[in-house]
The first five atom37 places (N, CA, C, CB, O) and aatype in JSON, in Angstrom:
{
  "aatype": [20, 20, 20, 20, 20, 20, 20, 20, 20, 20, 20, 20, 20, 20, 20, 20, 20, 20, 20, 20, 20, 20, 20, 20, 20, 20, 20, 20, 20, 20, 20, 20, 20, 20, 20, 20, 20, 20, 20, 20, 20, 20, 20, 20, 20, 20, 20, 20, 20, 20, 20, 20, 20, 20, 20, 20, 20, 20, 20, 20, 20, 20, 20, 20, 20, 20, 20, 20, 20, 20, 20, 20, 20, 20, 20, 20, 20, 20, 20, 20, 20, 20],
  "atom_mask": [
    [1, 1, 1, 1, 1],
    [1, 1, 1, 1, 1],
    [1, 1, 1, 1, 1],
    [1, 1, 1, 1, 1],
    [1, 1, 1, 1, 1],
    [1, 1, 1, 1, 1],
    [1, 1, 1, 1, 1],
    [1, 1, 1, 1, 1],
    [1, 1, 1, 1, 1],
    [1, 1, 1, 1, 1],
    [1, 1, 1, 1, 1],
    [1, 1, 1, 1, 1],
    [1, 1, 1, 1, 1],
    [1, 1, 1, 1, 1],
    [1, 1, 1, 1, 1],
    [1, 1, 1, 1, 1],
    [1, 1, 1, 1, 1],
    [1, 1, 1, 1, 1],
    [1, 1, 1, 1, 1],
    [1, 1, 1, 1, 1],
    [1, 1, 1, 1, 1],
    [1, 1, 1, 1, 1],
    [1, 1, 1, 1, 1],
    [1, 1, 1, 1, 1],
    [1, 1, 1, 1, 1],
    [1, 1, 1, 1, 1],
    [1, 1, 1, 1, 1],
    [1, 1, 1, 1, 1],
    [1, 1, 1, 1, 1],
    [1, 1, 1, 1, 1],
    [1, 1, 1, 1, 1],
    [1, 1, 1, 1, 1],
    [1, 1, 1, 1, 1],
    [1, 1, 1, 1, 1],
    [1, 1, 1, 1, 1],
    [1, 1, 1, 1, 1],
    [1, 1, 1, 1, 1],
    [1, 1, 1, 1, 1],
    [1, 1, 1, 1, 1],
    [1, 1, 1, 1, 1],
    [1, 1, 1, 1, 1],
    [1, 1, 1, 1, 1],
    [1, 1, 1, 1, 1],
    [1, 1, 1, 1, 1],
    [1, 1, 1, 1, 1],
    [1, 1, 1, 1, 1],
    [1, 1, 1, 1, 1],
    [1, 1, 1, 1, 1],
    [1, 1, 1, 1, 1],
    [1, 1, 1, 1, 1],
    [1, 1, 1, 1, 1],
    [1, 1, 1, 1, 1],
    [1, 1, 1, 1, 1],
    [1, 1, 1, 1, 1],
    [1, 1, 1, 1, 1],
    [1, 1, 1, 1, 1],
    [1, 1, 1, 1, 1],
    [1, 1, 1, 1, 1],
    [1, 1, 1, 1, 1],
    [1, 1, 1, 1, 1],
    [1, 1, 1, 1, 1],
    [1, 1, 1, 1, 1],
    [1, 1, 1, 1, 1],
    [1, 1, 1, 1, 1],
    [1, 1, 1, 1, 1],
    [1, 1, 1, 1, 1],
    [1, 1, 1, 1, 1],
    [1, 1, 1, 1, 1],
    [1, 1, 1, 1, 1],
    [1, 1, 1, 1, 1],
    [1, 1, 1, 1, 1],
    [1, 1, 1, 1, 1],
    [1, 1, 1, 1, 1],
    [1, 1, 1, 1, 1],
    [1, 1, 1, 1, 1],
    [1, 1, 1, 1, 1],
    [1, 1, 1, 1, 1],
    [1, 1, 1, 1, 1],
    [1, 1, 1, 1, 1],
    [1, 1, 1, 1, 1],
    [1, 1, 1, 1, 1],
    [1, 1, 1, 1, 1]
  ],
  "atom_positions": [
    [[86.68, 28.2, 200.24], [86.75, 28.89, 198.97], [87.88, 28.28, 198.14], [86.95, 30.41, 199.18], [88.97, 28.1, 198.68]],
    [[87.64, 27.92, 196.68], [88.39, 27.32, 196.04], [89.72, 28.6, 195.33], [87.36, 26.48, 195.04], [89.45, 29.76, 195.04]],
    [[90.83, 28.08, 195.21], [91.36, 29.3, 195.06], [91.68, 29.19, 193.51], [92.61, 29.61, 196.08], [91.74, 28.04, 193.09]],
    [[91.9, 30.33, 192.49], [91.8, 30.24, 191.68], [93.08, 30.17, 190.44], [91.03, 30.91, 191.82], [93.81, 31.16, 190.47]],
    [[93.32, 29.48, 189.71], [94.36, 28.83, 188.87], [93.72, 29.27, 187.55], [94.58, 27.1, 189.08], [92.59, 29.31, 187.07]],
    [[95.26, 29.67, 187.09], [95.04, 29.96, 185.36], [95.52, 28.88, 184.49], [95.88, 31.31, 184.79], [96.15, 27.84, 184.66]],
    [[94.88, 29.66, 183.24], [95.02, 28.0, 182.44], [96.27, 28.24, 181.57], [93.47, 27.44, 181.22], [96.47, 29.27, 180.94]],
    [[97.03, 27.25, 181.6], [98.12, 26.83, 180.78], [98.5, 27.35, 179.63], [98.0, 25.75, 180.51], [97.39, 27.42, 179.08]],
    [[99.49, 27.91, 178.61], [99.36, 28.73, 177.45], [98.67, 27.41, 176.79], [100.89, 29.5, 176.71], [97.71, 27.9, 176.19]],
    [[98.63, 26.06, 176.58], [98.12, 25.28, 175.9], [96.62, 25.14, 175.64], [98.58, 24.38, 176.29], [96.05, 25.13, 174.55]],
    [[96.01, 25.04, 177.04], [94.88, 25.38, 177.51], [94.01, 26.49, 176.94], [95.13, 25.59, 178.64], [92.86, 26.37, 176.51]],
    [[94.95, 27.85, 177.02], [94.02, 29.19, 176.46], [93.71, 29.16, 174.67], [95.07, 30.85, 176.84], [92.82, 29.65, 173.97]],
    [[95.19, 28.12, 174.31], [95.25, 27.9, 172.58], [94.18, 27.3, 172.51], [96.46, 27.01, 171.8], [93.31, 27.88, 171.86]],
    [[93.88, 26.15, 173.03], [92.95, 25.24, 172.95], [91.63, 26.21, 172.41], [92.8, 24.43, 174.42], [91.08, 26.31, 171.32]],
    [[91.35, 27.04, 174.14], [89.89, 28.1, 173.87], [90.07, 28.56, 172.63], [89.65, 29.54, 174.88], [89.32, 28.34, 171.68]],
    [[91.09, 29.21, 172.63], [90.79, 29.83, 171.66], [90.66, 30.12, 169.9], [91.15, 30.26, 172.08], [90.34, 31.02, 169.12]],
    [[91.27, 28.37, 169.92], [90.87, 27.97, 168.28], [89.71, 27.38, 168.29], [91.84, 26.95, 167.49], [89.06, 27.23, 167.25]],
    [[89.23, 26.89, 169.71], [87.51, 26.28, 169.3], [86.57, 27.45, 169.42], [86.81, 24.97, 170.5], [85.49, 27.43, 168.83]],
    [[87.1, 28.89, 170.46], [86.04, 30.14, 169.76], [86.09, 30.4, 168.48], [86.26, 31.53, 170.25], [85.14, 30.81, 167.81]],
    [[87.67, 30.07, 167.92], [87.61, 30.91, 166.62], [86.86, 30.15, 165.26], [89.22, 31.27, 166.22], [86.41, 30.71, 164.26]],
    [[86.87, 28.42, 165.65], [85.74, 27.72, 165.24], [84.36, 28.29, 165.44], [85.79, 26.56, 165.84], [83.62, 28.92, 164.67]],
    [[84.26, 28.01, 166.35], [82.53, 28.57, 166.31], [82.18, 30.1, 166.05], [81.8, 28.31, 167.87], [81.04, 30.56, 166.02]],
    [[83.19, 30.71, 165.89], [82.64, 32.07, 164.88], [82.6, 31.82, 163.81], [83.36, 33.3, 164.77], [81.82, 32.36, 163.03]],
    [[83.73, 30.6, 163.34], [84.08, 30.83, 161.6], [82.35, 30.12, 161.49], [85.95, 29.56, 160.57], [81.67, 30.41, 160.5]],
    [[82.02, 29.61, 162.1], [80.57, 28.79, 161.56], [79.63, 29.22, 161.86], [80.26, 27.55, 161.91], [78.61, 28.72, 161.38]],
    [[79.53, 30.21, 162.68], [78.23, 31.0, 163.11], [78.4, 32.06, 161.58], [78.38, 31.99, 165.06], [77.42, 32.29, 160.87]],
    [[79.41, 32.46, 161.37], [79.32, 33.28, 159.7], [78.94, 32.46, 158.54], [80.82, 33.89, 159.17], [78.34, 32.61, 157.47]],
    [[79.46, 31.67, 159.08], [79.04, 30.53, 157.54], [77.25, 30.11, 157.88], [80.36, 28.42, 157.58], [76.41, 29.94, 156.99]],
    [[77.09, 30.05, 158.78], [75.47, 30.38, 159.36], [74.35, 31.38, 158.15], [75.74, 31.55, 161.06], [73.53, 31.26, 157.24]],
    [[75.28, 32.58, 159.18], [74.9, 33.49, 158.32], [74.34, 33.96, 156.43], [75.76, 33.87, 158.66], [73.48, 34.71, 155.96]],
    [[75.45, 32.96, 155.8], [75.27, 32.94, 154.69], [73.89, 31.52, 154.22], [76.84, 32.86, 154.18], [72.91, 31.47, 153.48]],
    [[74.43, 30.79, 154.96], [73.48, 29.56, 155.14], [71.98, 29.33, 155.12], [73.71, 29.15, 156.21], [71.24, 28.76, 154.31]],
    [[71.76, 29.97, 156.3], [70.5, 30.02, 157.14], [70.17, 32.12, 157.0], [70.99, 29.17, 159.2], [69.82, 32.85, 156.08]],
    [[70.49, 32.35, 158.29], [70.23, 33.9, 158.4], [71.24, 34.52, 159.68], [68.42, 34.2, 158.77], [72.0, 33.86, 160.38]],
    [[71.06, 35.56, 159.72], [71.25, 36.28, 161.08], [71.08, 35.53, 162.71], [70.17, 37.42, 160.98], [71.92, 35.36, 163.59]],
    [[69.62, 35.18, 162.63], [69.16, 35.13, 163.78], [69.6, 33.8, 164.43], [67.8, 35.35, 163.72], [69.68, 33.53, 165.63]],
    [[69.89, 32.97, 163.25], [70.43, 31.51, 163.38], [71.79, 31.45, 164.05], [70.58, 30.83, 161.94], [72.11, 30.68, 164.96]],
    [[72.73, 32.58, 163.35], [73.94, 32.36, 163.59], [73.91, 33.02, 165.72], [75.02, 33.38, 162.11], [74.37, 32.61, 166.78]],
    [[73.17, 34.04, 165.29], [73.32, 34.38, 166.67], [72.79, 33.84, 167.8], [73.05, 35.39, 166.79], [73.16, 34.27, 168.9]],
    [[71.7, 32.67, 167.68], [71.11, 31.76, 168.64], [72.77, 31.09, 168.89], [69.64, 30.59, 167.95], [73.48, 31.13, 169.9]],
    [[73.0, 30.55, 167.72], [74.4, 29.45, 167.29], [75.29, 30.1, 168.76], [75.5, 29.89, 165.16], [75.27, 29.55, 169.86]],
    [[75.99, 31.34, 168.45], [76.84, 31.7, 169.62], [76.56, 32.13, 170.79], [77.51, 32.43, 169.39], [77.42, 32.22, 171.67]],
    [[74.77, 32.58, 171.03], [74.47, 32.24, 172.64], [74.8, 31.58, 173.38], [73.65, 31.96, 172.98], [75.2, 31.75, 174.53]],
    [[74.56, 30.18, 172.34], [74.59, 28.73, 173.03], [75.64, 28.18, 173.28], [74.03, 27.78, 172.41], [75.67, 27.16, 173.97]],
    [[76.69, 28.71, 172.79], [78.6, 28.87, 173.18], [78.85, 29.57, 173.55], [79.67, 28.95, 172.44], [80.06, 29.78, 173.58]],
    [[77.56, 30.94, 174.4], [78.17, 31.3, 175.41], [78.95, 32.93, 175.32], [79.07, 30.14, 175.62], [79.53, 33.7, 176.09]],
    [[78.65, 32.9, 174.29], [79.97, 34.49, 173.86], [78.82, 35.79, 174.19], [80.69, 34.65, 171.38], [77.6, 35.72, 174.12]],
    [[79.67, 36.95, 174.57], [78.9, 37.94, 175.1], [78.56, 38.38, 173.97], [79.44, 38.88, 176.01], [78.93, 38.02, 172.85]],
    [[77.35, 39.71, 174.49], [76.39, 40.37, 173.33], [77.24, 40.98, 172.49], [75.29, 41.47, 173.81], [77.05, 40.88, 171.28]],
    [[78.29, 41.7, 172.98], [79.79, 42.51, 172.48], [80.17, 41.78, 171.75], [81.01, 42.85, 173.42], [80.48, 42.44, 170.76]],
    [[80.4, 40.57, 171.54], [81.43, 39.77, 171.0], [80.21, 39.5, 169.38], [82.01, 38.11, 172.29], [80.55, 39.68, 168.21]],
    [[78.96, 39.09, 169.84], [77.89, 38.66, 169.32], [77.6, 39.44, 168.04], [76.88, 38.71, 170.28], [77.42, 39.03, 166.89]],
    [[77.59, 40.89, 168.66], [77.51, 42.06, 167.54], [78.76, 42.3, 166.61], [77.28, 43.45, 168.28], [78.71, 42.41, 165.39]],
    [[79.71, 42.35, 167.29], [81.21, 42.13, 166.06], [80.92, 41.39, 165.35], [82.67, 41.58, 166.43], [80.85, 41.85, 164.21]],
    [[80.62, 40.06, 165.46], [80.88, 38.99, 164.47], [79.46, 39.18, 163.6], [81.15, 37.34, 165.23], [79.45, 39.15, 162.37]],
    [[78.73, 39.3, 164.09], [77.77, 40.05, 162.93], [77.63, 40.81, 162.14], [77.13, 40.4, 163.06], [77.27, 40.52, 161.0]],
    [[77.94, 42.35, 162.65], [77.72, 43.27, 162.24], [78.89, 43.6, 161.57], [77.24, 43.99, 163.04], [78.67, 43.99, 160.42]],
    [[80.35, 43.57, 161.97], [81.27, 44.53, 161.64], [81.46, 43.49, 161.03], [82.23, 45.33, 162.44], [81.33, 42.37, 161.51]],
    [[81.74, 43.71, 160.03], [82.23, 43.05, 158.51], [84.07, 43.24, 158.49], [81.34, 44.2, 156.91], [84.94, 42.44, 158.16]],
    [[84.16, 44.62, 158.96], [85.63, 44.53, 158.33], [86.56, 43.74, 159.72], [86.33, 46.46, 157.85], [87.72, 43.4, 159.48]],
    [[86.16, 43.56, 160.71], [86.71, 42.8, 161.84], [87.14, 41.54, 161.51], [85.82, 42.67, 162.88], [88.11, 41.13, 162.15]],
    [[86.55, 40.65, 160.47], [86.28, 39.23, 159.98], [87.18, 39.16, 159.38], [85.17, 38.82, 159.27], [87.55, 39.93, 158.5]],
    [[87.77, 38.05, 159.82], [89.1, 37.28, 158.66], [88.4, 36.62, 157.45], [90.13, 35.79, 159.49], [87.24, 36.18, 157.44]],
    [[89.27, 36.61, 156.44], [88.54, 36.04, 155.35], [87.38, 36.37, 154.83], [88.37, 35.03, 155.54], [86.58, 35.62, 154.28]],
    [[87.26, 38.22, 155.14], [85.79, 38.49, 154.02], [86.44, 39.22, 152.88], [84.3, 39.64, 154.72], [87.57, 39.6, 152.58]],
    [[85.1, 39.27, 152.35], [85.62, 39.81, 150.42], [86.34, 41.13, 150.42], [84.04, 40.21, 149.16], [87.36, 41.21, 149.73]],
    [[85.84, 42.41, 151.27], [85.99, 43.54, 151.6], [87.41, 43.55, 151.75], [85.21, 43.92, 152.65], [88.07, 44.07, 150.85]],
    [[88.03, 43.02, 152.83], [89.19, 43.23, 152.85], [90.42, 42.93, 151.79], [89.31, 42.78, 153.79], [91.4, 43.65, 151.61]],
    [[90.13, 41.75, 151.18], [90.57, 41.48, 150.3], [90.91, 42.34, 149.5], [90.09, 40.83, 149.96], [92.0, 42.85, 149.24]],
    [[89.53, 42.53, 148.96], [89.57, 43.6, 147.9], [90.31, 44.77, 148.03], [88.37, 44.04, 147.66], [91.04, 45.15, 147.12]],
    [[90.19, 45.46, 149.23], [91.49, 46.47, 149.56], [92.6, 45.9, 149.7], [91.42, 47.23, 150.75], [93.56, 46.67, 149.73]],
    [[92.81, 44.82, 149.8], [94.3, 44.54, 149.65], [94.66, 44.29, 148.5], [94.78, 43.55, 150.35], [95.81, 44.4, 148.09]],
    [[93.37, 43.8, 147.63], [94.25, 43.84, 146.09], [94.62, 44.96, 145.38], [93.55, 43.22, 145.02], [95.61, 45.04, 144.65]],
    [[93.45, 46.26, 145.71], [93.8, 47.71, 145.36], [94.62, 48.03, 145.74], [93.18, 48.61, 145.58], [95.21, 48.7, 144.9]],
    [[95.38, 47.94, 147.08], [96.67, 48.68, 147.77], [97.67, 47.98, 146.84], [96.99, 48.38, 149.64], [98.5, 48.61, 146.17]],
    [[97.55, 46.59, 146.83], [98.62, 46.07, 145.81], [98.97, 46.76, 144.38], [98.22, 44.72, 145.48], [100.06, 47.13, 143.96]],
    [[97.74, 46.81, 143.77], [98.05, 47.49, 142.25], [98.39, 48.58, 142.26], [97.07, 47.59, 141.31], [98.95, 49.05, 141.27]],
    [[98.14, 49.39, 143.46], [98.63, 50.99, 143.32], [100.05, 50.77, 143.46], [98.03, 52.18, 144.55], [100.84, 51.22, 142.62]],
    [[100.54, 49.93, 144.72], [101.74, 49.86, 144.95], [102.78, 49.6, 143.45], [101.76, 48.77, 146.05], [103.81, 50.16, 143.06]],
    [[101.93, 48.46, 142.86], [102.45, 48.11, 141.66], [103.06, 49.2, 140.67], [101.45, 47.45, 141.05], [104.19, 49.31, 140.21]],
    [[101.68, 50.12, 140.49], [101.85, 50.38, 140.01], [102.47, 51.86, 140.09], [101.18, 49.9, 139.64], [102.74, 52.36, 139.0]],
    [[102.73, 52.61, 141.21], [104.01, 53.46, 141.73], [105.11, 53.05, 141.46], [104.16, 53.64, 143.01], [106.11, 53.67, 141.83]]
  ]
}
């Protein structure tokens, strides 16, 4: 039995800017192509159904969508303007 070793903080960076690649492009999919495209897209990299449905469905989870923004520009002007 092989015994088991964790990966390096370099290693996990690595994973985890090429997951955060292949979400940013399975959304850009989305706008692209459709739904069903983007979500074949991250089968095939492997990401669970859990993970599959966030990046689809929940909108406000997503870095860089309009939604949030937009509440952050409203929180700003109120702030402003208090």
């Amino acid at each position: 039995m092989k015994a088991r070793t964790s990966a390096s903080p370099s290693q996990r960076e690595r994973e985890d800017t090429s997951a955060s690649q292949v979400i940013e492009r399975a959304i850009g999919f989305m706008t692209e192509r459709d739904r069903f495209y983007a979500e074949t897209y991250l089968r095939i990299h492997g990401f669970s159904t859990e993970t599959i449905m966030r990046v689809l469905f929940n909108q406000r989870r997503r870095r860089g969508n309009r939604p949030a923004e937009q509440e952050r520009q409203e929180l700003d002007e109120q702030t402003a303007a208090a």
